[in-house]
C-alpha positions, 0 to 999 in steps of 0.5 A: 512506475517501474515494469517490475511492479507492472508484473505484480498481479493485483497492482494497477495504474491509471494514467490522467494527470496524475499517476493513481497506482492501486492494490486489489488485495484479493489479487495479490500473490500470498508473498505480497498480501503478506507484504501489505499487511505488514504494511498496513499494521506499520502505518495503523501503529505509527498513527496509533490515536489520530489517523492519517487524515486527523480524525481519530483512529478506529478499526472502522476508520482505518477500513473506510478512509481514502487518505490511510488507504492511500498512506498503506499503498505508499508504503507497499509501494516502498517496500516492493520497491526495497524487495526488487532492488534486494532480488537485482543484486 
């Protein structure tokens, strides 16, 4: 992982065998809250009967399953990334 996502207040990483990146909603700034949901609503449209996971697709569902919640942070990740090369230049 880059420094520039290090310096995001609410985005951190543990470090195993496997890097795990992960978002504290309630830490991030009000530009990148606005990022994740549009995030979350991008992931939650593009799986709209069937979850990410294979089972289906309720409101509920999406707030208590690991494998949306890892696909969202994915996505905020992608995009993060996308908006720092879009300030670099």
């Amino acid at each position: 992982m880059d420094s520039e996502n290090m310096k995001i207040k609410g985005v951190t990483e543990s470090t195993k065998i496997i890097k795990t990146r992960t978002v504290c909603y309630g830490s991030l700034s009000l530009e990148h809250k606005k990022i994740y949901d549009e995030a979350d609503l991008y992931i939650s449209n593009k799986h709209p009967i069937k979850c990410v996971c294979g089972k289906l697709c309720t409101g509920l569902h999406e707030k208590t399953c690991s494998k949306f919640r890892s696909a969202v942070n994915r996505e905020f990740f992608k995009r993060i990334e996308d908006l720092n090369s879009i300030k670099k230049e």
